[in-house]
C-alpha positions as CSV (number, residue, x, y, z in Angstrom):
1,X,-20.0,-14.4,-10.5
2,X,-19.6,-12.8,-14.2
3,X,-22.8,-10.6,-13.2
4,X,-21.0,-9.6,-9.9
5,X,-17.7,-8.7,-11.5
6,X,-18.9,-6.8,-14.6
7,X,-21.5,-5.4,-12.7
8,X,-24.0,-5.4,-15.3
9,X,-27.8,-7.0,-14.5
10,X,-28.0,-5.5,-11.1
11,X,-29.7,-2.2,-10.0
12,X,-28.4,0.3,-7.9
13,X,-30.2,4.1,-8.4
14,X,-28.6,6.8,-8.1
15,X,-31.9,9.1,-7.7
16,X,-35.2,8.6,-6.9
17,X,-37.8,9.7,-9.1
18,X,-40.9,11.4,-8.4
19,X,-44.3,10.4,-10.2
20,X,-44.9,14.4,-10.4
21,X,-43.0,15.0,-13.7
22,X,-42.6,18.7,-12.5
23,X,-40.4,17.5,-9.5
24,X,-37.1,16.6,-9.9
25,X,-35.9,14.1,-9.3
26,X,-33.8,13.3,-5.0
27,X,-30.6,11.6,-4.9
28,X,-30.9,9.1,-2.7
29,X,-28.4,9.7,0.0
30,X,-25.9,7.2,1.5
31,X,-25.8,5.8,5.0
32,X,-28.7,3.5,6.5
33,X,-31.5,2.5,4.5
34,X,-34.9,3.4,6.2
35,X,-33.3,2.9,9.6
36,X,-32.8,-0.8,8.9
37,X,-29.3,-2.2,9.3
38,X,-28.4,-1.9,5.5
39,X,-26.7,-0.1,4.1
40,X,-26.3,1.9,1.1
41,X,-22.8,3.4,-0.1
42,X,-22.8,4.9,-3.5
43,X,-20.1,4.4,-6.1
44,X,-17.4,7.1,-7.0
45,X,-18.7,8.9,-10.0
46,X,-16.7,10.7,-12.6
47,X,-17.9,12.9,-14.9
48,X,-15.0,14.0,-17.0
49,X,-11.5,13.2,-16.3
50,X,-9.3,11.8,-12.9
51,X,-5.9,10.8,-12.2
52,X,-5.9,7.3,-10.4
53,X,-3.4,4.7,-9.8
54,X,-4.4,0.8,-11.0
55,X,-5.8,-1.7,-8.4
56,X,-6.7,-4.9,-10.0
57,X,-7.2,-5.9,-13.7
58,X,-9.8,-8.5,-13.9
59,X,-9.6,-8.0,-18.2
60,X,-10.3,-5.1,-20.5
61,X,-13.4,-5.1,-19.7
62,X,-13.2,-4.8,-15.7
63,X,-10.4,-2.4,-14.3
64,X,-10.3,-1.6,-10.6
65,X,-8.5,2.3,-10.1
66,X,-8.4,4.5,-7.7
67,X,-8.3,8.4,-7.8
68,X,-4.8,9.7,-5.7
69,X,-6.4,12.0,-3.6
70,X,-8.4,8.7,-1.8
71,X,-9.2,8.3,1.7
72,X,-8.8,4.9,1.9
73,X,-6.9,4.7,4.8
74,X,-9.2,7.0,7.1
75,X,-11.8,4.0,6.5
76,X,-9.9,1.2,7.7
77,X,-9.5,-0.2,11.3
78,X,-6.4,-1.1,13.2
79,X,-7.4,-0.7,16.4
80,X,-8.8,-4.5,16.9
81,X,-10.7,-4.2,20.2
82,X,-13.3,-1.8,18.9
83,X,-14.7,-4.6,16.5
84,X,-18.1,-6.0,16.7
85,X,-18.7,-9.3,15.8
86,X,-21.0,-10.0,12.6
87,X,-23.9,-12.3,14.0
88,X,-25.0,-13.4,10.4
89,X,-23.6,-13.0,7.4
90,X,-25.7,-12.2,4.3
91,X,-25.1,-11.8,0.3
92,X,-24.9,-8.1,-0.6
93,X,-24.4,-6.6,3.0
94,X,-21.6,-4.6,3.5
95,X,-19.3,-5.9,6.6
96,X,-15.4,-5.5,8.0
97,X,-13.2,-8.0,6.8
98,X,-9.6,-8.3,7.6
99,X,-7.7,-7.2,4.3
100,X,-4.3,-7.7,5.7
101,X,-3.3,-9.1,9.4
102,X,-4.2,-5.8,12.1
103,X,-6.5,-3.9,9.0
104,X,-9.9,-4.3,8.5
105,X,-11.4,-2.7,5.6
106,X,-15.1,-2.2,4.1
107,X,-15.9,-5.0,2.2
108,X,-19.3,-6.8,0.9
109,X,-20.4,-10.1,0.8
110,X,-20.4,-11.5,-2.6
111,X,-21.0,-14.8,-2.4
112,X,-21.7,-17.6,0.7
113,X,-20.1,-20.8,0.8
114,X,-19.8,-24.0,2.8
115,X,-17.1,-26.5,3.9
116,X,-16.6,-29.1,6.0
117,X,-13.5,-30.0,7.7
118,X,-11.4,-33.0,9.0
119,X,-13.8,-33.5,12.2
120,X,-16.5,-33.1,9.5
121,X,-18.0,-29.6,11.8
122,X,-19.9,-27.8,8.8
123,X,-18.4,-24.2,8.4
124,X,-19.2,-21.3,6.3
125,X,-17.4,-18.8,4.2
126,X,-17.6,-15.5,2.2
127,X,-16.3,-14.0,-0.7
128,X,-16.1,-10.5,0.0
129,X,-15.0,-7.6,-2.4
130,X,-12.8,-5.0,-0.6
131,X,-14.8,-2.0,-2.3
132,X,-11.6,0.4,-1.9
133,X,-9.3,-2.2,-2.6
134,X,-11.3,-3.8,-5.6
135,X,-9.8,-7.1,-4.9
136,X,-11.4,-10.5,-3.0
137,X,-11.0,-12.7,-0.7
138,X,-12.4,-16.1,0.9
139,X,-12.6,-15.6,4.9
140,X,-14.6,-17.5,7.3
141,X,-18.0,-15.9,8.6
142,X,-16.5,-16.2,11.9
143,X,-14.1,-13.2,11.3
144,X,-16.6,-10.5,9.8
145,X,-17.0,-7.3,12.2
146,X,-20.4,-5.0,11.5
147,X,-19.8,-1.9,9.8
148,X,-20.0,1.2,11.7
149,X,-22.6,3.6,10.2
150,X,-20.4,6.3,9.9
151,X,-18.2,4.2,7.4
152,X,-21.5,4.1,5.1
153,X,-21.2,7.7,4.1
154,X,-18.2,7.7,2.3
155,X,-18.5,6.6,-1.4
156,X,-16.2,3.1,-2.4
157,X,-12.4,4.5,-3.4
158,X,-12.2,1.7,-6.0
159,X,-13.6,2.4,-9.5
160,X,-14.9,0.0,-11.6
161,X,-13.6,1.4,-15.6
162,X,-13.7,-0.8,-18.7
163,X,-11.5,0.6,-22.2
164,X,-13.2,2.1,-24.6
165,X,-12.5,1.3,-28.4
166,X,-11.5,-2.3,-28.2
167,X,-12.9,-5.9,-28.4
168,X,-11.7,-9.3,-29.0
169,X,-10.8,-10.3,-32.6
170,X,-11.8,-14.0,-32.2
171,X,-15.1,-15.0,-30.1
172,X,-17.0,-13.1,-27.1
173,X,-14.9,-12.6,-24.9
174,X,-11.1,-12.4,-23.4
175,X,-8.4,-14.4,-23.2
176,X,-6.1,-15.1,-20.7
177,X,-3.0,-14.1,-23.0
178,X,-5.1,-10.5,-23.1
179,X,-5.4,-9.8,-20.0
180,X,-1.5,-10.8,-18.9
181,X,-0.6,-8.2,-21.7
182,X,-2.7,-5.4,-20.5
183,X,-1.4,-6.1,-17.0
184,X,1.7,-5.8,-18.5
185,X,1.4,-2.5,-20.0
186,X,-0.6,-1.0,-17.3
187,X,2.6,-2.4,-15.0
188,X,5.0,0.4,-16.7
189,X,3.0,2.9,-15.5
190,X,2.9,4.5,-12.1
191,X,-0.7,6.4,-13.1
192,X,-3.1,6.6,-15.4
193,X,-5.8,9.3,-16.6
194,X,-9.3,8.0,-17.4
195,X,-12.2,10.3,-19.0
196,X,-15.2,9.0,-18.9
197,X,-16.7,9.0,-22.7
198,X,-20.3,10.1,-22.9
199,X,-23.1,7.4,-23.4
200,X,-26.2,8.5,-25.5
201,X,-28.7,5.5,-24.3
202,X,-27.3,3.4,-21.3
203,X,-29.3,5.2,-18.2
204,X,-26.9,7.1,-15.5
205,X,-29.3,6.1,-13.1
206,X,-27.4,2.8,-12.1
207,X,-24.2,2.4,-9.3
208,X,-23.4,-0.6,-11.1
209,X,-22.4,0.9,-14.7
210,X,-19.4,0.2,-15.7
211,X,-17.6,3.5,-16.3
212,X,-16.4,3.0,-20.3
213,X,-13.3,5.6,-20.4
214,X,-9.8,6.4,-22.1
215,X,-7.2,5.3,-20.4
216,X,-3.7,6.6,-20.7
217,X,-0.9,5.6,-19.1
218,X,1.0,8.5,-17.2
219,X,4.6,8.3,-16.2
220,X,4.2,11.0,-13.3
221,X,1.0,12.9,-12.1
222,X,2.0,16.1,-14.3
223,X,2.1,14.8,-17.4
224,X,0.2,16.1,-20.4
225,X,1.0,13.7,-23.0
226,X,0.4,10.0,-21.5
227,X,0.0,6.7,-23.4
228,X,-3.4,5.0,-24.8
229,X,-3.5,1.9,-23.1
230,X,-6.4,0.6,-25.4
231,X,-4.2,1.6,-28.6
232,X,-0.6,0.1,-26.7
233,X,-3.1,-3.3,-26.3
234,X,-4.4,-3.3,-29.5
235,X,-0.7,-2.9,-31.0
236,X,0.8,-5.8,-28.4
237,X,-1.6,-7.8,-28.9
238,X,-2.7,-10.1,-31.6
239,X,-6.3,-10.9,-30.1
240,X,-7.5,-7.5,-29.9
241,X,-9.7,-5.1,-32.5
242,X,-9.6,-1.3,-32.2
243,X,-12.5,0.5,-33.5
244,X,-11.1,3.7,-34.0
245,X,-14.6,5.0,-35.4
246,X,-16.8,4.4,-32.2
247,X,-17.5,7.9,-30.3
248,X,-20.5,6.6,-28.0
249,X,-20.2,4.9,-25.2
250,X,-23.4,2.7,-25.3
251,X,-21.3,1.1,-28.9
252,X,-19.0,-0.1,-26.4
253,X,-19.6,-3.8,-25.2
254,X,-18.5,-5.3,-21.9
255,X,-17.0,-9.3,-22.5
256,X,-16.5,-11.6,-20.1
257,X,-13.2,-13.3,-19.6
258,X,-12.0,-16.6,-20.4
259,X,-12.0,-18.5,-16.9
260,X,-14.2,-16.6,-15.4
261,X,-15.9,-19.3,-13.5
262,X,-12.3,-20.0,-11.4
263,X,-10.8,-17.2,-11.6
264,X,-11.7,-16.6,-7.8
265,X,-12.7,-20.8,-7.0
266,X,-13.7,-21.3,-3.5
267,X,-11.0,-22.0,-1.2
268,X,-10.5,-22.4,2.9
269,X,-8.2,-19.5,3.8
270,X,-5.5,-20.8,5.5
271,X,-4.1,-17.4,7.5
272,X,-5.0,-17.5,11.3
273,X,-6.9,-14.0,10.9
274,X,-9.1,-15.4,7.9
275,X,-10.5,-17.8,10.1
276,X,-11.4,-16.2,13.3
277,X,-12.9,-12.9,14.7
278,X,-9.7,-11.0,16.2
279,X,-9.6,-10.9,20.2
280,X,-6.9,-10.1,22.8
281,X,-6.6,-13.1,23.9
282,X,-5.3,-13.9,20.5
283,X,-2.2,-12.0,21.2
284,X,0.7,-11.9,23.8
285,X,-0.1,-9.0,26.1
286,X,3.2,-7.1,27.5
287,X,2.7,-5.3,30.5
288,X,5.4,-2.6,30.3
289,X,5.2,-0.9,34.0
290,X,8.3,-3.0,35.6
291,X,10.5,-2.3,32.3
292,X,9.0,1.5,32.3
293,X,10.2,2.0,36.3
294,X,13.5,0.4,35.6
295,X,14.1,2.9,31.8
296,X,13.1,5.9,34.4
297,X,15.4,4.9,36.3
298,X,18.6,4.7,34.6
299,X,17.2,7.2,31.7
300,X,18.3,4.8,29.2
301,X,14.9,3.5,27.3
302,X,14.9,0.1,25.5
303,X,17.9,0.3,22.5
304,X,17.8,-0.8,19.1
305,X,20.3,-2.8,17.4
306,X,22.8,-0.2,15.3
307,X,22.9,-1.1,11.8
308,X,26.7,-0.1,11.4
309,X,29.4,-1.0,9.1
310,X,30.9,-4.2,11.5
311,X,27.1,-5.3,11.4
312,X,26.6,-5.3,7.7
313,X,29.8,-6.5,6.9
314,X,29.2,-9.7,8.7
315,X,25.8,-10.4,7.4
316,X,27.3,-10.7,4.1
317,X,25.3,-7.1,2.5
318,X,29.0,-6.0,0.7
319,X,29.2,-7.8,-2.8
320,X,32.1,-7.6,-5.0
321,X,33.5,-4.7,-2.7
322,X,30.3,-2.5,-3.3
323,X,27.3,-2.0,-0.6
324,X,24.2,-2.7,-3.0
325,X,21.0,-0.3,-1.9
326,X,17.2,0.3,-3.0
327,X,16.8,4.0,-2.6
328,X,13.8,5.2,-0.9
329,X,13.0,7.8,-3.9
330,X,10.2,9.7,-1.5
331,X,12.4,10.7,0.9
332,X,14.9,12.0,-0.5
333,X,16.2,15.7,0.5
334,X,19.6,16.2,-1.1
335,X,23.3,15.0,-1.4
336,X,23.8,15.0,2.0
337,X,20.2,13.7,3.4
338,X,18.8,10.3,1.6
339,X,17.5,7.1,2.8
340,X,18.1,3.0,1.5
341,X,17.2,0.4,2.4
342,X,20.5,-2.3,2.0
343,X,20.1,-5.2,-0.3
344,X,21.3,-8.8,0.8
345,X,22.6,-10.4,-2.9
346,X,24.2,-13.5,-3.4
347,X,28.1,-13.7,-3.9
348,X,28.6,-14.7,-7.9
349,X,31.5,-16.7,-8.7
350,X,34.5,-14.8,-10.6
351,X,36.3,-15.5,-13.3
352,X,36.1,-17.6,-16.7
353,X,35.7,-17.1,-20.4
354,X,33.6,-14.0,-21.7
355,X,30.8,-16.3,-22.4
356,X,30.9,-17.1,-19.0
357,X,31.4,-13.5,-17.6
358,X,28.4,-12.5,-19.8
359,X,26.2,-15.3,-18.2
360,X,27.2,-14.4,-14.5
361,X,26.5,-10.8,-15.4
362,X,22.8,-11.6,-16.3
363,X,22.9,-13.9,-13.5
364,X,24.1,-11.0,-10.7
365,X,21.4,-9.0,-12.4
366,X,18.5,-11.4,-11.8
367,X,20.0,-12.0,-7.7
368,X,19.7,-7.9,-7.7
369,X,16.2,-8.2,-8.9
370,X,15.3,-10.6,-6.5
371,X,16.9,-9.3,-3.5
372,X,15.3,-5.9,-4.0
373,X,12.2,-7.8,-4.1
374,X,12.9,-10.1,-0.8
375,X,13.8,-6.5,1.2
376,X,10.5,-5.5,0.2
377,X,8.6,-8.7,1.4
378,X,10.7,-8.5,4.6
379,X,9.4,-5.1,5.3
380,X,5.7,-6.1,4.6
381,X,6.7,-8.9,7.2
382,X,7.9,-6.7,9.5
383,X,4.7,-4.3,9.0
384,X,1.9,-7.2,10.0
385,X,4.2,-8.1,13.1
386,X,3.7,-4.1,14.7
387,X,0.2,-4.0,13.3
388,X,-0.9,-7.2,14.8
389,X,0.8,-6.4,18.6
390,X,0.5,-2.4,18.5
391,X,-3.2,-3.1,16.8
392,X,-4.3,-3.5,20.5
393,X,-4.9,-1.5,23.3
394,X,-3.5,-3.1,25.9
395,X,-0.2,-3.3,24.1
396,X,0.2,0.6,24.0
397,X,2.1,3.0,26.7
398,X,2.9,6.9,26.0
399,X,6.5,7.2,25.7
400,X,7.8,9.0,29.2
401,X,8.5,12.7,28.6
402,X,11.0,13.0,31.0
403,X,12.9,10.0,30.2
404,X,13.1,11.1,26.5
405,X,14.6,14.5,27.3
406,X,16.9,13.0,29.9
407,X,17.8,10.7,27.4
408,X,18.9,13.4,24.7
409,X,20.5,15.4,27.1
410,X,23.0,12.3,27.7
411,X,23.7,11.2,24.0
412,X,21.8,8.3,24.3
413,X,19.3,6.9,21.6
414,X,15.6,7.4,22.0
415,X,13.7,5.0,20.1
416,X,9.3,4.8,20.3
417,X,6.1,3.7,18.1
418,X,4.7,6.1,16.1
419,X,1.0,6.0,13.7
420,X,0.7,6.2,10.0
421,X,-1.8,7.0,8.1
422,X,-1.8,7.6,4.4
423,X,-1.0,5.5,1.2
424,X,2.2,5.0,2.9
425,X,0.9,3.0,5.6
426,X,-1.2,0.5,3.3
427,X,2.7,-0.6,2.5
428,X,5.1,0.2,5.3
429,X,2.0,-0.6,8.2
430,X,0.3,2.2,10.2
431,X,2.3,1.1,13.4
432,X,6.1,2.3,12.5
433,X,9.8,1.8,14.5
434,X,11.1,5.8,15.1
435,X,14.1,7.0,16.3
436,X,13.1,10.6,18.4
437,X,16.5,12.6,17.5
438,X,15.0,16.1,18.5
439,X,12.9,18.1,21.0
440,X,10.8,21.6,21.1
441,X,8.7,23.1,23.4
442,X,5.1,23.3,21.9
443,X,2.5,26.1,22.4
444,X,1.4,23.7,24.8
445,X,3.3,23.5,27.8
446,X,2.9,19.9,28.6
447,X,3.8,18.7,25.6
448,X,6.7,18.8,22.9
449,X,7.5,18.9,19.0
450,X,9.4,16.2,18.2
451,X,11.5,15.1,15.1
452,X,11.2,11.6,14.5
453,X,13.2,9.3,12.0
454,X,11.8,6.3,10.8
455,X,13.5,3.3,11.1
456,X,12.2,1.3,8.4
457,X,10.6,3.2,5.9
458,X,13.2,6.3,5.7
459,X,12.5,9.9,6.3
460,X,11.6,12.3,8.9
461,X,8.8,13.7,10.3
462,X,7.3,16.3,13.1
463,X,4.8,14.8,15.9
464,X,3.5,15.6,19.1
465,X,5.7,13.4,21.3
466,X,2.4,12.9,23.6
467,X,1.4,10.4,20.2
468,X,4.6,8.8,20.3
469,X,4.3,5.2,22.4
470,X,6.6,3.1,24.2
471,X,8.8,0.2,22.0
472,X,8.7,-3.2,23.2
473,X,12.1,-4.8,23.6
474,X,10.9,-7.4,21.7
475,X,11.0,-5.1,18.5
476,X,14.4,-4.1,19.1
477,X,16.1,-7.0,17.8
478,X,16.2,-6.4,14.2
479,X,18.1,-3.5,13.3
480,X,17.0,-0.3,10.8
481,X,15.5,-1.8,8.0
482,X,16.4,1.5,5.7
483,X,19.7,3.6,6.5
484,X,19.9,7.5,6.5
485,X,22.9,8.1,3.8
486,X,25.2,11.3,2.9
487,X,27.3,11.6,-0.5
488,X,30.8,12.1,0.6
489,X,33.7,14.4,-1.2
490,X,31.3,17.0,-2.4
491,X,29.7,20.0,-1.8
492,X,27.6,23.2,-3.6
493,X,29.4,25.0,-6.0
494,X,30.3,28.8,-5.7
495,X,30.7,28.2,-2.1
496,X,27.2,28.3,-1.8
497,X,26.0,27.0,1.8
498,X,22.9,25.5,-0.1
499,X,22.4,23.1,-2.7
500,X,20.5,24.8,-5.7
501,X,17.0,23.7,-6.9
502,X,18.9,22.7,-9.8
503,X,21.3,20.6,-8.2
504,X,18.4,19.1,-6.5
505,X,15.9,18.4,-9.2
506,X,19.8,16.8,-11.0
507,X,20.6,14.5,-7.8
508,X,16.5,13.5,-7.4
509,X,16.6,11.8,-10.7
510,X,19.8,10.3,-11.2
511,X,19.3,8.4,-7.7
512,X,17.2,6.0,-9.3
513,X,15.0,3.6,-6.9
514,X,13.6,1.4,-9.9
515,X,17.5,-0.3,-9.6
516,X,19.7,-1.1,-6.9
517,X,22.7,1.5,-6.5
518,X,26.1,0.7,-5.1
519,X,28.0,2.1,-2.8
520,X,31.7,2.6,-1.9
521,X,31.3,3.1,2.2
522,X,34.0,5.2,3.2
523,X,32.9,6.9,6.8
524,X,32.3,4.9,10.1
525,X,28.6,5.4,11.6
526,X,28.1,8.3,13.4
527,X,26.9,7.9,16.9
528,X,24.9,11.3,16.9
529,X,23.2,11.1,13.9
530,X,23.4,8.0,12.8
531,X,24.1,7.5,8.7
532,X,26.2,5.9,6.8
533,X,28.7,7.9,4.1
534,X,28.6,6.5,0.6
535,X,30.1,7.1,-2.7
536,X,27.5,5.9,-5.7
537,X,27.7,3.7,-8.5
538,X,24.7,2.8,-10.3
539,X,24.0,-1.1,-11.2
């Protein structure tokens, strides 16, 4: 386990030498080994400077990133039925392995374990490492899919990095109270830059070097400046030495952390998808041709339930007269285009001495917190319920073109399916609720652009409505999950018919997503369009 996860003591060549010293030396490609059913992937190598995002801290000494420009998502499979099973499973092989319910990702096999359980039927078990994830997980054997060869060729997305500079003060190796402070730190962050600095005796030769770099902590992609995380840990913490005088990499010592024998302890997975190789028998199948004849029919496709003001006023989502929001940042366009997703908070009691007013503040401030955090949680939810039904085959139907255009033509809402793929997708899921709210002829003349809204996540897009598939009643019951807003009362100065970049760039960071913003809802909801008119406030 410590070998594994400071991936020192193993040996993984990057080239292959020649005994001719006059020939250089061959990288040794990735892909299949020999024609054997292993596999070799190689590790992402950096040889100056990259801009990643944080995946996992194990301790100083082991942090998982992951450059932005990664193709993580291009190398996962949601589309269940095309899965082999795994016949055997084997330490250091490199299998599918379900990293969230309706996603496989690449993974390897890191360590084999068995159990037995009640009925006393021996079982086995894997600790995999999701290499473009850099996290594990404990799954039965059972649920491990072969690895298509094609998946081999691309390096892992997760890099391996350990600080430069830094050490413990007492002992050989990390505490616990470390490590929670450099999560901590790295936590305020949305990127960070590593370089790699330059090591005089340790060979390159070797996949499984640690890559010892500088890490600063970047606020947005652009900036120049940034934060030294190993400095900001050194300062924070009590436990931690920074040699400011060490230039070479090879000075640089990995330690192992305290608890590293349980920090990932063997443990039956208890999730239905951990323990059993996916099949469609697993899940309900929906045959949609009676519904689909009886939508064509009257033109009016399967309806989702309106999020108006009626609707949220009942469920209790206005507190102390204001409609409380998390903005969806990404997605925002201006003033009079912006998307939120509405925040359920507990009512606080009114009233009382200032001791007590100052206590029920805090108090409404923690419910904020948590609710912002619950909506988010509910949306995950909601994203392994498509991915596990749309995941399959049999569960998908083209959305009829002549019903849709039959349906704008009357006013009526036309609601589908529609596939992610991106970072987005990893959080929202790859199978997302749209709203289709406009049609043009493409080049093509069987099919159509389409403008799509989406439901849940916020924002629009343009798609081929031939990719667009049929909603299942079933996923009609639970209304928008994020609400397309407009600011009420203003407009662009100079009677200008466009908002100004400035105005833009102004509005963009003031609408703040990091804290829930209230609303003073003034307007009705618009049966066209759809949105709901706010004034702000910020919380």
């Amino acid at each position: 386990m410590e070998g594994f996860f400071r991936m020192d003591g193993r040996e993984s060549p990057v080239f292959q030498f020649s005994r001719d010293e006059n020939e250089p030396p061959k990288m040794i490609p990735n892909g299949v080994i020999d024609g054997s059913r292993q596999f070799k992937i190689h590790r992402m190598r950096i040889s100056r400077s990259a801009t990643c995002t944080v995946l996992n801290v194990i301790s100083p000494s082991c942090i998982w990133v992951r450059q932005i420009n990664h193709i993580t998502d291009q190398l996962q499979v949601t589309d269940l039925n095309t899965l082999t099973c795994l016949s055997v499973a084997r330490e250091g092989t490199y299998v599918m392995a379900p990293l969230q319910q309706g996603i496989y990702a690449r993974a390897r096999v890191v360590q084999i374990a068995t159990a037995e359980d009640n009925s006393k039927e021996r079982k086995e078990y894997a600790m995999v490492l999701f290499i473009d994830e850099g996290t594990v997980a404990w799954v039965s054997t059972k649920c491990l899919a072969k690895m298509d060869f094609m998946l081999s060729y691309h390096p892992w997305q997760a890099i391996a990095t350990a600080l430069f500079k830094i050490r413990p003060r007492h002992g050989e190796q990390w505490n616990r109270e470390t490590t929670e402070t450099l999560r901590t730190i790295l936590s305020e962050y949305e990127f960070v830059r590593i370089k790699l600095v330059q090591n005089s005796k340790e060979s390159y030769n070797n996949f499984h070097t640690v890559l010892k770099v500088n890490m600063d902590g970047l606020q947005w992609v652009k900036d120049t400046l940034g934060c030294s995380i190993s400095y900001a840990l050194a300062r924070r913490s009590r436990d931690v030495l920074c040699d400011r005088l060490m230039f070479d990499a090879f000075e640089q010592c990995l330690y192992p952390y305290e608890g590293r024998s349980s920090e990932f302890p063997f443990s039956v997975p208890e999730e239905t998808w951990r323990n059993a190789f996916p099949t469609p028998d697993g899940v309900k199948e929906i045959e949609f041709e009676d519904q689909c004849a009886l939508w064509n029919e009257t033109g009016l496709g399967p309806q989702v339930k309106v999020a108006d003001v009626d609707f949220l006023n009942e469920a209790g989502y206005f507190t102390r007269g204001l409609f409380l929001v998390n903005v969806e940042a990404t997605h925002t366009i201006s003033p009079y285009e912006f998307y939120a997703r509405p925040l359920l908070v507990k009512e606080m009691d009114g009233g009382g001495s200032n001791e007590e007013d100052a206590n029920n503040s805090e108090e409404a401030y923690r419910e904020e917190d948590d609710a912002m955090i619950a909506a988010n949680e509910e949306l995950q939810r909601h994203a392994c319920e498509l991915n596990s039904f749309y995941g399959y085959p049999s569960n998908r139907k083209r959305i009829d073109m002549e019903r849709v255009k039959k349906g704008l033509e009357m006013g009526t809402r036309v609601y589908g399916i529609a596939q992610m793929q991106g970072d987005l997708a990893v959080f929202t899921g790859v199978w997302q609720r749209v709203e289709i709210i406009g049609l043009k002829a493409a080049s093509n003349q069987d099919d159509y652009y389409c403008r799509i809204r989406f439901l849940d996540s916020g924002g629009t897009d343009i798609r081929l409505l031939s990719t667009i598939l049929e909603i299942h009643p079933m996923h009609c019951d639970r209304p928008p999950m994020c609400l397309q807003m407009c600011m009420h009362s203003i407009e662009p100065a100079n009677d200008e018919k466009q908002w100004s970049p400035e105005a833009l760039k102004f509005f963009r960071r003031e609408l703040r997503e990091d804290v829930p913003i209230g609303m003073n809802v003034l307007g009705q909801l618009n049966k066209l369009v759809g949105f709901i008119v706010p004034q702000l406030e910020q919380n």
